[in-house]
VOTOR-623059 format. One record per atom (N, C-alpha, C): chain; x, y, z; atom name. Coordinates in Angstrom, 3 decimals. Each point is the difference from the previous one (the first is absolute). Layout:
<recs>
+-------+----------+----------+----------+------+
: kette :     east :    north :       up : atom :
+-------+----------+----------+----------+------+
:     A :        X :        Y :        Z :   CA :
...
+-------+----------+----------+----------+------+
</recs>
This chain:
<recs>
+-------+----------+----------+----------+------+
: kette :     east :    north :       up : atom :
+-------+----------+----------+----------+------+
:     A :   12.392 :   26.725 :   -6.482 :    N :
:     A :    0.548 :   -1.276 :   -0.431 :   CA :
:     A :    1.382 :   -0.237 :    0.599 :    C :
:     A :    0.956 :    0.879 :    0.392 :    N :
:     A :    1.068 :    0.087 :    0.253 :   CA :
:     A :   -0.192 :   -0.460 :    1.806 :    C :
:     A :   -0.340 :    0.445 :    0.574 :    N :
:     A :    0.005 :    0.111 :    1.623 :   CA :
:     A :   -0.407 :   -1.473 :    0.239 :    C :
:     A :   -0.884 :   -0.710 :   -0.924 :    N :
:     A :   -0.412 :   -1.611 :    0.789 :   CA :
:     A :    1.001 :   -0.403 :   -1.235 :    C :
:     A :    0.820 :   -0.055 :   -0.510 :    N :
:     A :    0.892 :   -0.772 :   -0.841 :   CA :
:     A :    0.898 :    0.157 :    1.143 :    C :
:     A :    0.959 :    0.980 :    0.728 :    N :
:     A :    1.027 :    0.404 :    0.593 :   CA :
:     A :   -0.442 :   -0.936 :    1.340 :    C :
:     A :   -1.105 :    0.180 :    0.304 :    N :
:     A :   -0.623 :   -0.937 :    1.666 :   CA :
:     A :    0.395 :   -1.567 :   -0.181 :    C :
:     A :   -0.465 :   -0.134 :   -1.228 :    N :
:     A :   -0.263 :   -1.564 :   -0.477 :   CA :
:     A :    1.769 :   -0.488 :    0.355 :    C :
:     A :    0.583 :    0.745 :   -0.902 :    N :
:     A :    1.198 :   -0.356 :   -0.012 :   CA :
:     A :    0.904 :   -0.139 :    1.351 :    C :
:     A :   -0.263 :    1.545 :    0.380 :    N :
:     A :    0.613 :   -0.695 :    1.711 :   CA :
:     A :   -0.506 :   -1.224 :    0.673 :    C :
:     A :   -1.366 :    0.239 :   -0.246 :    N :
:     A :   -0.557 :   -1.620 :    0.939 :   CA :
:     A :    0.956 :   -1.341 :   -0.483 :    C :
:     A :    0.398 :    0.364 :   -1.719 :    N :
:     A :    0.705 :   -0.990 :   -0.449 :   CA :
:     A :    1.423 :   -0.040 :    0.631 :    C :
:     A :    0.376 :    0.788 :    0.409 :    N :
:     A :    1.492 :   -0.205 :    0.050 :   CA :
:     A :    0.108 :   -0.608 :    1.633 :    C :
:     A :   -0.853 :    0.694 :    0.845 :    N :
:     A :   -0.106 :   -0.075 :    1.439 :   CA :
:     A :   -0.406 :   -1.830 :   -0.092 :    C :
:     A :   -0.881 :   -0.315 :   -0.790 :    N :
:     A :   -0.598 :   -1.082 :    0.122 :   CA :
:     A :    1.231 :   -1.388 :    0.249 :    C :
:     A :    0.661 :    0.366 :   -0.810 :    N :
:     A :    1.182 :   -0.576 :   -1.056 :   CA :
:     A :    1.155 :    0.145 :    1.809 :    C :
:     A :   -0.032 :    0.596 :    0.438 :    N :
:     A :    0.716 :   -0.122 :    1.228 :   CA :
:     A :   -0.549 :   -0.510 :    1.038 :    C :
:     A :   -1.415 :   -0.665 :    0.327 :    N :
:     A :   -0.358 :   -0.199 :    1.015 :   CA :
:     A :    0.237 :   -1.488 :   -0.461 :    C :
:     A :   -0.088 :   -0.304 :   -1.402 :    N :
:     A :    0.127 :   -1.844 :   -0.211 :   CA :
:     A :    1.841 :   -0.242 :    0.257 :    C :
:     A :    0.793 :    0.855 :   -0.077 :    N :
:     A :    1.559 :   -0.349 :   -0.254 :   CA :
:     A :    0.435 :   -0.895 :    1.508 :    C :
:     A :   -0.547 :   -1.485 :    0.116 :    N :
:     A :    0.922 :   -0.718 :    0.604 :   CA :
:     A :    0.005 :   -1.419 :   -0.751 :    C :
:     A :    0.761 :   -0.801 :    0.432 :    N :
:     A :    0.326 :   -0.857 :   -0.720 :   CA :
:     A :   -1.360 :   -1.356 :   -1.028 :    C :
:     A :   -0.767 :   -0.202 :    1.580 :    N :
:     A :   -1.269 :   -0.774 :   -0.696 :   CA :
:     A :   -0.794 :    0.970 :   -0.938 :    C :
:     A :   -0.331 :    0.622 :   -0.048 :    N :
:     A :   -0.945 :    1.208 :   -0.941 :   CA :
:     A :    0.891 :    0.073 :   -1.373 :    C :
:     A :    1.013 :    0.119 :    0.040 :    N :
:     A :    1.087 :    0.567 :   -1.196 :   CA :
:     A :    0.097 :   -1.897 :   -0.622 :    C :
:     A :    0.111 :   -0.851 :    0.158 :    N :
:     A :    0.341 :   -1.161 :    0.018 :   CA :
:     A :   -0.843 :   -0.953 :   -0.325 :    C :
:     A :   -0.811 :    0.303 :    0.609 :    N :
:     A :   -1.735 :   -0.955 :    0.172 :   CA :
:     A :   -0.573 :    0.389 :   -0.293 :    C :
:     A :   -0.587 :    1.237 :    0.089 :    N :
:     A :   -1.287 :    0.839 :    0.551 :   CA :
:     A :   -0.285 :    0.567 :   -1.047 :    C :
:     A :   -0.855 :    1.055 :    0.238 :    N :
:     A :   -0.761 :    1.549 :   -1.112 :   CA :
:     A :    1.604 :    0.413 :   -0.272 :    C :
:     A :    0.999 :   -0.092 :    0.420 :    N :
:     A :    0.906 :    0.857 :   -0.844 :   CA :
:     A :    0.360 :   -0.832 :   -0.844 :    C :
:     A :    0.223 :   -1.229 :   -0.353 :    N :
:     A :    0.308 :   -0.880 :   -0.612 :   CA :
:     A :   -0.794 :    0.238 :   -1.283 :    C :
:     A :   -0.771 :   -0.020 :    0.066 :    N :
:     A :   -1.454 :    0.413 :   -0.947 :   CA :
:     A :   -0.225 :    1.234 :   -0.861 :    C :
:     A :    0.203 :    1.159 :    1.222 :    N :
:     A :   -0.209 :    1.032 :   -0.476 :   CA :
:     A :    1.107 :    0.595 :   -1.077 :    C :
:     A :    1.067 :   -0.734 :    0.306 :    N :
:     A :    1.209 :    0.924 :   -0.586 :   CA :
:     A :    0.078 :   -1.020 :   -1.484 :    C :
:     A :   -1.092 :   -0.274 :   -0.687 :    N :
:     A :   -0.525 :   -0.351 :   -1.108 :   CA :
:     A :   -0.852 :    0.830 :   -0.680 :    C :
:     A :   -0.236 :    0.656 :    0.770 :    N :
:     A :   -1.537 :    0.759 :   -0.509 :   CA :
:     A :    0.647 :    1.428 :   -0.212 :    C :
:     A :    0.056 :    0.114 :   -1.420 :    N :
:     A :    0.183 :    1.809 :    0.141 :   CA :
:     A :   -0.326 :    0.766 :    0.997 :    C :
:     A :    0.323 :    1.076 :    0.165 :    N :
:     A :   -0.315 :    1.237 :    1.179 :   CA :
:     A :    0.867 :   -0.425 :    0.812 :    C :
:     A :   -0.262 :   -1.161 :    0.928 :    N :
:     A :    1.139 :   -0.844 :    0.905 :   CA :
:     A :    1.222 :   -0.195 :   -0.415 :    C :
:     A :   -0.180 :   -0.549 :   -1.248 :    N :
:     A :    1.433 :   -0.436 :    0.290 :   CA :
:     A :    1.290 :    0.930 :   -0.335 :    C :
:     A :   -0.453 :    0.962 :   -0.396 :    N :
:     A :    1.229 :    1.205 :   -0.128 :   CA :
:     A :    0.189 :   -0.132 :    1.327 :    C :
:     A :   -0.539 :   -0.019 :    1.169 :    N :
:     A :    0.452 :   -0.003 :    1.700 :   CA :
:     A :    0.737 :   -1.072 :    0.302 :    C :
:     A :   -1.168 :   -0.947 :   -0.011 :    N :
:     A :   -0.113 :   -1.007 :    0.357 :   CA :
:     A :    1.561 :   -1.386 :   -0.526 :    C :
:     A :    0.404 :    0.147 :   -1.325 :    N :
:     A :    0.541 :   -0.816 :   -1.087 :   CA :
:     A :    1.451 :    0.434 :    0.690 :    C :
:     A :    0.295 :    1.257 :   -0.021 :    N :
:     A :    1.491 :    0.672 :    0.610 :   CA :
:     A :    0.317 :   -0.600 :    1.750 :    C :
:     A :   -1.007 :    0.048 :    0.223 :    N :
:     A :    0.200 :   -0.087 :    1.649 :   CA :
:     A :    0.649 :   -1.307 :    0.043 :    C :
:     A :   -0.960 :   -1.006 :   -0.849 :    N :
:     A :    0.245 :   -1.684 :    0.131 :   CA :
:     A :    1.324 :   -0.045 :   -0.295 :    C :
:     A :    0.574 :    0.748 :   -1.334 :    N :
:     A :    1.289 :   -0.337 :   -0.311 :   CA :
:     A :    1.082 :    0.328 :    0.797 :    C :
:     A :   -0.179 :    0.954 :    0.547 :    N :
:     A :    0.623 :    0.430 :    1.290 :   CA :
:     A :    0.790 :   -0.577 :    0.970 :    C :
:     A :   -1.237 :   -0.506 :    0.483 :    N :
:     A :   -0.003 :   -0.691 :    1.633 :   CA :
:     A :   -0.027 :   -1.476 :   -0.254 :    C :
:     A :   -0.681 :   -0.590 :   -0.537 :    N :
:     A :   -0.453 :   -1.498 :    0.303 :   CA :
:     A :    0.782 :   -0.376 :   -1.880 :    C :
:     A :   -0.386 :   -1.499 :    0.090 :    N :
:     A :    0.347 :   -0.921 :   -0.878 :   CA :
:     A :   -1.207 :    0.020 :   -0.511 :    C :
:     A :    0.245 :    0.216 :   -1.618 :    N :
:     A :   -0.477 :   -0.210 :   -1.139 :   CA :
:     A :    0.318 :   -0.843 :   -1.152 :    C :
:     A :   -1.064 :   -0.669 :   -0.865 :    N :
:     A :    0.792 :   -0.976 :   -0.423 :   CA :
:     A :   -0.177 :    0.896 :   -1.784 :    C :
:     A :    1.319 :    0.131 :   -0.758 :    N :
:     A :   -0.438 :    0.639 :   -1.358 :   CA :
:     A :   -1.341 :    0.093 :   -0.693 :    C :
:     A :   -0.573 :   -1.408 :    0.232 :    N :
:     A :   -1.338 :   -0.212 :   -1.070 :   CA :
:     A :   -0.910 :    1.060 :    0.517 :    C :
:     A :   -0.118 :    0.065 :    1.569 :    N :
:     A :   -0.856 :    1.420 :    0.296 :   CA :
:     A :    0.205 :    1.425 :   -0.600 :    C :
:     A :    1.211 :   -0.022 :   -0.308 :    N :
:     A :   -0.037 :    1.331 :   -0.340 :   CA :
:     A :   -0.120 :    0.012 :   -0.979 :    C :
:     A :    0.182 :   -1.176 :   -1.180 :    N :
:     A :   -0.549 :    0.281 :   -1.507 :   CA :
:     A :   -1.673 :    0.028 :    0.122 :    C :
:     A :    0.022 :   -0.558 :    1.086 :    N :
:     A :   -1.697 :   -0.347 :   -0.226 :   CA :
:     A :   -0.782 :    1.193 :   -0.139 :    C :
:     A :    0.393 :    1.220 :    1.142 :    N :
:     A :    0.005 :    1.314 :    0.961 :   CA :
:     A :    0.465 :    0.760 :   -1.314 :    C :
:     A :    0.918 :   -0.424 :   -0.843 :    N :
:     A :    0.277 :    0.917 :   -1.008 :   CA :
:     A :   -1.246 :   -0.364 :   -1.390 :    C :
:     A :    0.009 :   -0.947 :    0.087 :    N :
:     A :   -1.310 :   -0.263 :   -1.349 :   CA :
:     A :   -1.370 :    0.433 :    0.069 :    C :
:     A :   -0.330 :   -0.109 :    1.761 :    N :
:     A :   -1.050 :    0.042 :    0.127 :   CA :
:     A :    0.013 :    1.623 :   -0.150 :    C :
:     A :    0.815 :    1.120 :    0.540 :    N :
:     A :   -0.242 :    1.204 :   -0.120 :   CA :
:     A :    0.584 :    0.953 :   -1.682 :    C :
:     A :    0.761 :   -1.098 :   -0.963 :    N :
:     A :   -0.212 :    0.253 :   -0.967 :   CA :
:     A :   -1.678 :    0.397 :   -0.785 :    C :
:     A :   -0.660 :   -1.630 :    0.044 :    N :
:     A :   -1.045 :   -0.168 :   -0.653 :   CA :
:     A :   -0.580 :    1.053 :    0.596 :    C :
:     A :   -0.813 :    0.304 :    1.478 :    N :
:     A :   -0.570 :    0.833 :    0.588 :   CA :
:     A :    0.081 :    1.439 :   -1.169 :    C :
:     A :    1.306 :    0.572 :   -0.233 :    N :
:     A :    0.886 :    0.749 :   -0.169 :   CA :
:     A :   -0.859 :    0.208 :   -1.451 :    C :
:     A :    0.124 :   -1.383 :   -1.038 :    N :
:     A :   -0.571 :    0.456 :   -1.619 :   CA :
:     A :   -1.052 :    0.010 :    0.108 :    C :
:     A :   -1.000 :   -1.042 :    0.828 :    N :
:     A :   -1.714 :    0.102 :    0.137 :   CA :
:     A :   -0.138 :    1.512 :    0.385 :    C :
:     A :    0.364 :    0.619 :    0.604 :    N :
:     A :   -0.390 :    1.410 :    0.576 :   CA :
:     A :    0.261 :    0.763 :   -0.745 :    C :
:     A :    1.279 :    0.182 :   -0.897 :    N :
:     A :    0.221 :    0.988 :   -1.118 :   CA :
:     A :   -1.535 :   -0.437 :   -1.189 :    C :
:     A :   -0.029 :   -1.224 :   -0.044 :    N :
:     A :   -1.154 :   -0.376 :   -1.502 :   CA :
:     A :   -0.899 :    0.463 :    0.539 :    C :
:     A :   -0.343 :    0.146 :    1.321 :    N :
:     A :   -1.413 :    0.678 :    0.721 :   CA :
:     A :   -0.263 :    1.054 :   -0.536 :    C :
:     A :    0.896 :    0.500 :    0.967 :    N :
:     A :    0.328 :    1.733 :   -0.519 :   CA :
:     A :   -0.056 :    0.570 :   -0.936 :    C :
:     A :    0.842 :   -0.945 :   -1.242 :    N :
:     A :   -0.177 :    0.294 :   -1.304 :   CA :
:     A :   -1.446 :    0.260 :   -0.887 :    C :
:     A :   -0.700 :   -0.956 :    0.419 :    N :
:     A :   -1.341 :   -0.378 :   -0.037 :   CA :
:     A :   -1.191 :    0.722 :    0.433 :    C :
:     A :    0.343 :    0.589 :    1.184 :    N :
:     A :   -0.829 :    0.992 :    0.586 :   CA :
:     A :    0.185 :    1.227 :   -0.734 :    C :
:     A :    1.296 :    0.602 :   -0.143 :    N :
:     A :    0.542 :    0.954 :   -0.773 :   CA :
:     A :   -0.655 :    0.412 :   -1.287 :    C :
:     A :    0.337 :   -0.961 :   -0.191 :    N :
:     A :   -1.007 :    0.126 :   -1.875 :   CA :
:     A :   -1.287 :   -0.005 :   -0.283 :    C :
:     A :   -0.673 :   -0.982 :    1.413 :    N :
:     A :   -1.359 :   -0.017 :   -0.152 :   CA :
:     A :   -1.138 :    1.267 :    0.624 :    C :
:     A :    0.736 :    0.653 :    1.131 :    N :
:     A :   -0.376 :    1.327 :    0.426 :   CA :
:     A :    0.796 :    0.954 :    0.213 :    C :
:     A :    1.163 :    0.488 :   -0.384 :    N :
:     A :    0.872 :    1.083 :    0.062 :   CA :
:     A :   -0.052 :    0.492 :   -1.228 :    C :
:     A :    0.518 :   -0.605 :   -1.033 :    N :
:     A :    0.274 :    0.383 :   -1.010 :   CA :
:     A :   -0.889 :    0.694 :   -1.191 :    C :
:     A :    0.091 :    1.165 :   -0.623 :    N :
:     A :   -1.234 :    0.432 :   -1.070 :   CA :
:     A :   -0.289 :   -0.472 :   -1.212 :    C :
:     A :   -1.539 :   -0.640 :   -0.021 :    N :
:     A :    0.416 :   -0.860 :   -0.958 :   CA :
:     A :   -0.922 :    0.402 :   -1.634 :    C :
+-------+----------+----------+----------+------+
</recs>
């Protein structure tokens, strides 16, 4: 489980450098992606960085990876209780 989690992730990070120019980051799949959890821990920093951002993105970038954030704990939670736990 570990060795294709660690692959995945480089592909992620490498990926995340082949989009870094201005139309892609601006316009493009990076524009996009750095909405979407997984991405945008890369993706969200880079923008703020380099290029112009306008605040509402980053609350947006911040809400959207909040919610992500509690749906996945209630998952978890859920799974937890329904097959981990002795009942």
């Amino acid at each position: 489980m570990q060795a294709p989690f660690y692959l995945l992730m480089l592909g992620l990070y490498y990926g995340t450098l082949l989009i870094n120019n201005v139309h892609h980051m601006q316009h493009g799949v990076g524009r996009v992606l750095s909405f979407v959890p997984g991405f945008s821990m890369l993706l969200m920093p880079l923008r703020l960085l380099y290029y112009t951002i306008h605040p509402l993105e980053i609350g947006i970038g911040l809400l959207i990876s909040l919610g992500f954030l509690i749906g996945f704990y209630r998952f978890g939670l859920a799974y937890y209780k329904r097959f981990i736990t002795i009942k």
